[in-house]
Each structure stands twice: as structure tokens, then as C-alpha cells.
DSSP file (Angstrom, degrees, kcal/mol; ACC not computed):
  #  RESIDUE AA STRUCTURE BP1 BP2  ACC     N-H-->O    O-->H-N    N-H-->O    O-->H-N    TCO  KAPPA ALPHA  PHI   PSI    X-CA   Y-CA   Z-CA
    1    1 A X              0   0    0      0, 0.0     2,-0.7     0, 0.0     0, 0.0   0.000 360.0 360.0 360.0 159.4   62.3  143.2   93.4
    2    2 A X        -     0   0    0      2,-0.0     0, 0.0     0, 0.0     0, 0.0  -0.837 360.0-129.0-129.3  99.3   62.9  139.9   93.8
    3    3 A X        -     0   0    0     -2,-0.7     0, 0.0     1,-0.1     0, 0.0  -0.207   5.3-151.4 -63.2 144.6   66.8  138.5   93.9
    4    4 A X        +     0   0    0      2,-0.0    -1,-0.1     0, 0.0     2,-0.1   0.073  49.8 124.0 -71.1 -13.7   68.0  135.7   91.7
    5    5 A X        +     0   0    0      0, 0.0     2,-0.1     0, 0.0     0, 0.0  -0.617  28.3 156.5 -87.1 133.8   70.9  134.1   93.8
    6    6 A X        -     0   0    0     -2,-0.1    -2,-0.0     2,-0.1     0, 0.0  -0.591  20.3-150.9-156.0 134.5   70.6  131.1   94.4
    7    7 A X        +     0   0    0     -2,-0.1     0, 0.0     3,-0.0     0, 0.0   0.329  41.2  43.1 -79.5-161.0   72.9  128.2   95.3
    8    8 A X  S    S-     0   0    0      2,-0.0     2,-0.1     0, 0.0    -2,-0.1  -0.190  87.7 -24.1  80.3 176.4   73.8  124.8   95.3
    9    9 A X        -     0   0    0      1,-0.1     2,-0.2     4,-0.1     0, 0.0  -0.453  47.6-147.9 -78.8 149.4   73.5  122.4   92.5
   10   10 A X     >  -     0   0    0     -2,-0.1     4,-2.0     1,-0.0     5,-0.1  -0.517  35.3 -98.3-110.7-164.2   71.5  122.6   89.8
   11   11 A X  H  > S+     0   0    0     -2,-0.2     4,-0.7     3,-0.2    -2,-0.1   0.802 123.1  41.6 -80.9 -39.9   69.9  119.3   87.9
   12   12 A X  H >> S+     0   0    0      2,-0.2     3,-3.0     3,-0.1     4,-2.1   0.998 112.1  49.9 -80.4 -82.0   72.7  119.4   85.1
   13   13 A X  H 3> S+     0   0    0      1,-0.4     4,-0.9     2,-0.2    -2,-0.2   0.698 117.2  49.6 -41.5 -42.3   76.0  120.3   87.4
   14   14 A X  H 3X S+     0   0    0     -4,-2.0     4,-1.5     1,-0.2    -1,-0.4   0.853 111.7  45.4 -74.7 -29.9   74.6  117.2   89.5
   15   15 A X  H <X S+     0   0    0     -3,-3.0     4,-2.7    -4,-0.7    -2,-0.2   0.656 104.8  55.3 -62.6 -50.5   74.2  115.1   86.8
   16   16 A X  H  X S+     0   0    0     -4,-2.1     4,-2.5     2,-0.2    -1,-0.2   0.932 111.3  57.9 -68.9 -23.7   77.4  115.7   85.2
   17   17 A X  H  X S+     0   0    0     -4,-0.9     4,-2.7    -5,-0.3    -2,-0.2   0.920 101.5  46.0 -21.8 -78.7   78.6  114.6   88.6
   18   18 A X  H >X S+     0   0    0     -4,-1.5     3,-1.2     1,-0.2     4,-1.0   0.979 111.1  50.6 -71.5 -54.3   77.3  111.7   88.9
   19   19 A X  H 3X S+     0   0    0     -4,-2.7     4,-1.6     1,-0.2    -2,-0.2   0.735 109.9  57.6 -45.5 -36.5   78.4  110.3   85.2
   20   20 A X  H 3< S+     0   0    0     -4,-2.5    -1,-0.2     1,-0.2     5,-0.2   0.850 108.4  42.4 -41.7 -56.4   82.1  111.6   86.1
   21   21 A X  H <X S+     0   0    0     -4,-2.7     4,-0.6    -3,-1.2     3,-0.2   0.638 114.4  50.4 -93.9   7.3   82.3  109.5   89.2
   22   22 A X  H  X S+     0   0    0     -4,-1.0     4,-2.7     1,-0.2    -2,-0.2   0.846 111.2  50.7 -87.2 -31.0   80.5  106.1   87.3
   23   23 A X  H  < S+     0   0    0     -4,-1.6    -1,-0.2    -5,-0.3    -2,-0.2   0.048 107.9  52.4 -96.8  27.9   83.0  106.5   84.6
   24   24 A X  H >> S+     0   0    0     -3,-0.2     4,-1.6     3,-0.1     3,-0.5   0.578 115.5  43.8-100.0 -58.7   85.8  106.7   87.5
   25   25 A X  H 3X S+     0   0    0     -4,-0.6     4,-3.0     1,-0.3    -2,-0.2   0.764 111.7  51.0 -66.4 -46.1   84.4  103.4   88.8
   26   26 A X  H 3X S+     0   0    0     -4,-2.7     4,-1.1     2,-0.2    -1,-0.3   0.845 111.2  50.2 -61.6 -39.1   84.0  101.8   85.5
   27   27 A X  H <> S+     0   0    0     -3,-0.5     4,-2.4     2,-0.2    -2,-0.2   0.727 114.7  40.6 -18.4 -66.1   87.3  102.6   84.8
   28   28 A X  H  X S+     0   0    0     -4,-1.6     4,-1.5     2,-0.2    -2,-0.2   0.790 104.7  57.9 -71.6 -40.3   88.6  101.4   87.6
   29   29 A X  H  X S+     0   0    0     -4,-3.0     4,-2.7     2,-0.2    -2,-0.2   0.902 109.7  55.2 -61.0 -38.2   86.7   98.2   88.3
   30   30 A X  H  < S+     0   0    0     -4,-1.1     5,-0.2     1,-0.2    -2,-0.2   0.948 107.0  46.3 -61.8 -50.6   88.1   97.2   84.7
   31   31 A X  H  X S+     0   0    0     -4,-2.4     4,-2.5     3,-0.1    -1,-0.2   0.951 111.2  55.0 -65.9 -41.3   91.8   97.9   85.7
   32   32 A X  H  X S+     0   0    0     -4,-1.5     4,-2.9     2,-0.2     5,-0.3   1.000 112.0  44.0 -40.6 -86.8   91.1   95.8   89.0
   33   33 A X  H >< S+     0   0    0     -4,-2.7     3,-1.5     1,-0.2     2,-0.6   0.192 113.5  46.7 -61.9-121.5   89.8   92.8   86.8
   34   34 A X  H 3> S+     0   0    0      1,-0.3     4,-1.8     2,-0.1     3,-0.2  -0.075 110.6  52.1   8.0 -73.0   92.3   92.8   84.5
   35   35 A X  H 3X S+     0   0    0     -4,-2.5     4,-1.6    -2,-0.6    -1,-0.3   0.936 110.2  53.1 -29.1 -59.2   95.0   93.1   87.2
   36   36 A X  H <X S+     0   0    0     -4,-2.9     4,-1.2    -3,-1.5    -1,-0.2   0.829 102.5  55.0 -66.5 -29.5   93.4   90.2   88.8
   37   37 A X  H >> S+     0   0    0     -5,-0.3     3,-3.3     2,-0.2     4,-0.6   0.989 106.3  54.7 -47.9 -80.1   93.5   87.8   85.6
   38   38 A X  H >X S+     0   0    0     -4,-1.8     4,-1.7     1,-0.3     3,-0.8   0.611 103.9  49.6 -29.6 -66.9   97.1   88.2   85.2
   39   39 A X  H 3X S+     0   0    0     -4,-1.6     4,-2.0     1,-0.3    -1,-0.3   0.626 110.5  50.5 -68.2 -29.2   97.9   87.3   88.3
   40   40 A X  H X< S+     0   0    0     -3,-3.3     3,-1.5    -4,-1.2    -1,-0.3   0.982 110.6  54.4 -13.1 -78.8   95.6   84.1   87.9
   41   41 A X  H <X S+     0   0    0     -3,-0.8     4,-1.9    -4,-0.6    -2,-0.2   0.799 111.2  45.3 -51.7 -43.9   97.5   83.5   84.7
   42   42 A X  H 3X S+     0   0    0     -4,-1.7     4,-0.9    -5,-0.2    -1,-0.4   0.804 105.7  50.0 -84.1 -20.0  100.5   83.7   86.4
   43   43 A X  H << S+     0   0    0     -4,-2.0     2,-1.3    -3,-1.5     3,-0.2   0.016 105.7  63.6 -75.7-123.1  100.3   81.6   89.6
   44   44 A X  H >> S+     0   0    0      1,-0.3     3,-1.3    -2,-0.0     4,-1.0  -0.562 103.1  46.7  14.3 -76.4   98.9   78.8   87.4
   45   45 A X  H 3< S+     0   0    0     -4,-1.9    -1,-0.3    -2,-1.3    -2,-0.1   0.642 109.1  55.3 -60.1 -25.7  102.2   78.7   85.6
   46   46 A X  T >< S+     0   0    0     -4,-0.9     3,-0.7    -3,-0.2    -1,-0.3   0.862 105.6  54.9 -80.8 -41.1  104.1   78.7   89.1
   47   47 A X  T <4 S+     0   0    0     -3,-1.3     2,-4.1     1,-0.2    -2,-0.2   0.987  93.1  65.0 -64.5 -49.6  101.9   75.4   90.4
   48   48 A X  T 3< S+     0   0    0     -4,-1.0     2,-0.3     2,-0.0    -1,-0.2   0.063  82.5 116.4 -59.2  43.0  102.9   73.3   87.6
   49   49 A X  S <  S-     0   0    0     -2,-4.1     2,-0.3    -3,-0.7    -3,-0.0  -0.734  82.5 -92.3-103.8 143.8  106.9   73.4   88.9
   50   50 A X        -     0   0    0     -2,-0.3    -2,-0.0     1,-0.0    -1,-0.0  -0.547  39.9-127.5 -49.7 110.4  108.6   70.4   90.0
   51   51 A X        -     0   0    0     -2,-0.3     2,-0.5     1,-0.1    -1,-0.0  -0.359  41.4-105.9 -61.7 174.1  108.1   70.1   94.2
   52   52 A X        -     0   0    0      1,-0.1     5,-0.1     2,-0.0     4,-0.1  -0.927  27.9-108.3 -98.7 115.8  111.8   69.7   95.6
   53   53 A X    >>  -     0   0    0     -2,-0.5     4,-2.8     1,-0.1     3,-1.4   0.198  28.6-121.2 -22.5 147.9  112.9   66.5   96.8
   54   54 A X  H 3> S+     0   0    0      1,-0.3     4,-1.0     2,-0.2    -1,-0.1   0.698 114.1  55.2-104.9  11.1  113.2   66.5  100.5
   55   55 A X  H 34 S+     0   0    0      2,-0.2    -1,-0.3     3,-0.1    -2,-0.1   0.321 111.7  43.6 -90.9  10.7  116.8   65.6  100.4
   56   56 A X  H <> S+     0   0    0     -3,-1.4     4,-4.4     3,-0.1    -2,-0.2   0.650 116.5  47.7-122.5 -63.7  117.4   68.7   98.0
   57   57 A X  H  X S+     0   0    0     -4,-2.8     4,-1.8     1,-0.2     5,-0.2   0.970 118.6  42.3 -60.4 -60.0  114.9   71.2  100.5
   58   58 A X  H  X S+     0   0    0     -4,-1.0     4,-1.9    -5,-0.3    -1,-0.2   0.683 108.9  56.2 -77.0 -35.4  116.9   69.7  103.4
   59   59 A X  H  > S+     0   0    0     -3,-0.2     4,-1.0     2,-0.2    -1,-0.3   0.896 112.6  43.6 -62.3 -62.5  120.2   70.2  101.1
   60   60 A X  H >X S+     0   0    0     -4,-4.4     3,-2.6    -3,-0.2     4,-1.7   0.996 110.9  59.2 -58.3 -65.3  118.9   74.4  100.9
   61   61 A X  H 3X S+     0   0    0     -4,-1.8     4,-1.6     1,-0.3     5,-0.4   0.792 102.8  46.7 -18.4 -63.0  118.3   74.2  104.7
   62   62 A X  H 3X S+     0   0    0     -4,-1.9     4,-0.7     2,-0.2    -1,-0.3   0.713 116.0  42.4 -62.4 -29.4  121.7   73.3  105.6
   63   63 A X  H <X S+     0   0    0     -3,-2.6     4,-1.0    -4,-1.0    -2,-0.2   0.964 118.5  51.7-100.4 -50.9  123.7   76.3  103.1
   64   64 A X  H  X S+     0   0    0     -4,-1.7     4,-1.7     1,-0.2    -2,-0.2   0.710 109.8  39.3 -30.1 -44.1  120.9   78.6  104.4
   65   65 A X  H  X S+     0   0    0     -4,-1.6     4,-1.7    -5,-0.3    -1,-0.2   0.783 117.8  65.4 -91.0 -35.9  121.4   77.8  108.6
   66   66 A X  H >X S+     0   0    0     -4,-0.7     3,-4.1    -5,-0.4     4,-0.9   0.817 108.9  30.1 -45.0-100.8  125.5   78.0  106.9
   67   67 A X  H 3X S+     0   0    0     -4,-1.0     4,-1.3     1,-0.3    -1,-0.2   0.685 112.9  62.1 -16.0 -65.7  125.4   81.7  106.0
   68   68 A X  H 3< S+     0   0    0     -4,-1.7    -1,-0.3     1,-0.3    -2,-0.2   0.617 110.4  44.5 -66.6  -6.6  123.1   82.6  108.7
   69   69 A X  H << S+     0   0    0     -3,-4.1    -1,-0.3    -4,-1.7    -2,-0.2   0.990 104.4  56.8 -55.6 -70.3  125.9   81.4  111.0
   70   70 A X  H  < S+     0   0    0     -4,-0.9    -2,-0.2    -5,-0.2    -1,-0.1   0.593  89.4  96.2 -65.9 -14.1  128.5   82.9  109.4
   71   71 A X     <  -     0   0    0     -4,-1.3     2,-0.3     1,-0.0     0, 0.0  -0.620  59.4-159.9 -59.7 126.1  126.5   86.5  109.9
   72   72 A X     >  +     0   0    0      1,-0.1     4,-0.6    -2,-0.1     3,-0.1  -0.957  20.0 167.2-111.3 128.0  127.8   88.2  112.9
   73   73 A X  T >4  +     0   0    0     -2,-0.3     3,-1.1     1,-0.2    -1,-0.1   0.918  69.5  62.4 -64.7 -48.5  125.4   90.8  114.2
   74   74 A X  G >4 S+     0   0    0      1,-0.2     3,-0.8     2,-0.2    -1,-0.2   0.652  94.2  66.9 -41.8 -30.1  126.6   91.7  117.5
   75   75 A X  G 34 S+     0   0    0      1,-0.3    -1,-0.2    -3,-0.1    -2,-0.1   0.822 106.2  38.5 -72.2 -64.7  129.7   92.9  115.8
   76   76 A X  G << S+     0   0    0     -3,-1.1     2,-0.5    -4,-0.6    -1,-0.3   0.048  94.2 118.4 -93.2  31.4  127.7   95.9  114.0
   77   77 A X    <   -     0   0    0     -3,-0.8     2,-0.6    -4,-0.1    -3,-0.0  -0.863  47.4-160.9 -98.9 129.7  125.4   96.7  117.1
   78   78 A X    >   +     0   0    0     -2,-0.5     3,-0.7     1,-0.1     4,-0.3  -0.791  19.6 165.1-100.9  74.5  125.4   99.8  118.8
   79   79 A X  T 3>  +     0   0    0     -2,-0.6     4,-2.2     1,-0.2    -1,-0.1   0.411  51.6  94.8 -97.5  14.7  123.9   99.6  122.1
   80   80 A X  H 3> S+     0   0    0      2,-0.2     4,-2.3     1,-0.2    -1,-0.2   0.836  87.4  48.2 -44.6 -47.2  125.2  103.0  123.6
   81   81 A X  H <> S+     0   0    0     -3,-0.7     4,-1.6     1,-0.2     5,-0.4   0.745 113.2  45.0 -87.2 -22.4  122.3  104.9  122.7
   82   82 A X  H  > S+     0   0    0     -4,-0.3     4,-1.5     2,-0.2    -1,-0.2   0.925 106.8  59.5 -94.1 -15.0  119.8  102.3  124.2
   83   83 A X  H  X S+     0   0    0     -4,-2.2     4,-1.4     2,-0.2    -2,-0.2   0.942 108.1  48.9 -57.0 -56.1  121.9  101.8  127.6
   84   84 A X  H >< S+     0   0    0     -4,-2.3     3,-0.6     1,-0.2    -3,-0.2   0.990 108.8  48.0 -83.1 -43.6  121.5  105.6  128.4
   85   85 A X  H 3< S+     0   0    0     -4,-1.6    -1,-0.2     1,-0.2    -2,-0.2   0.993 114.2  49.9 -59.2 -23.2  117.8  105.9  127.8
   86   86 A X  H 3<        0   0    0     -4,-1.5    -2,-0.2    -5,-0.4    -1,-0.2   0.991 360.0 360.0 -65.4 -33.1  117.3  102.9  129.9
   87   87 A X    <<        0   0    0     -4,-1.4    -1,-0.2    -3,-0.6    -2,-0.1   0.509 360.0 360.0 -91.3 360.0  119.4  104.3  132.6
């Protein structure tokens, strides 16, 4: 007598397969453009802003290099742990 097993895919199983992972893809390229539009849309709206005057950018510089003064780091640094692995 003559056995019946057999494995693997058959023509359908593969089939359904392949339509499963196109309608993944399709899916997916669609959320991908979309995503990308928006983000078009929206730098566009960001170039048409006023550039800054360079006495105004120069104006930010200066309370910017201010703060980053007034930060002390050494203060909160802990160098205990890296003096004994060096040593």
C-alpha cells in the first residue's frame, strides 16, 4: 500500500501566503506615504517663518553662553569610581 504523507506546501497554503504578505506591504507602503506627506506639509509651513535678525540670533547667543556659564558641572562629578579602575 502506498502512504499519503506528504509535506510541505501545497498550491493554496502558498498562495494564501503570498496574498497575506502583499496586503502587509500594501498596507504598509500606504502608511509610509502618508506619513511622508505630512511631514512635507509641515516643514513647508516651518520655511515661510521670519529668519532672525543677526543682532537678535547674536542677542540668543549671548543668554545661551550666560546659562551655560552659570552651569557648574564639576560640582556634581564623581570621579572616585573612575580613579580606581585607572589605577
Amino acid at each position: 500500500m502506498r502512504s499519503n504523507r506528504r509535506t510541505g506546501f501545497s498550491a493554496v497554503e502558498g498562495l494564501i501566503i503570498v496574498v497575506v504578505v502583499v496586503v502587509i506591504g500594501a498596507l504598509g507602503y500606504v502608511f509610509v506615504r502618508n506619513l511622508n506627506s505630512k511631514t512635507a506639509k509641515t516643514s513647508g509651513s516651518q520655511s515661510k517663518s521670519v529668519p532672525k535678525t543677526a543682532a537678535a540670533a547674536k542677542s540668543d547667543a549671548t543668554q545661551v553662553k550666560k546659562e551655560l556659564e552659570s552651569v557648574n558641572i564639576d560640582s556634581q562629578l564623581d570621579t572616585s569610581t573612575i580613579d580606581a579602575a585607572l589605577q
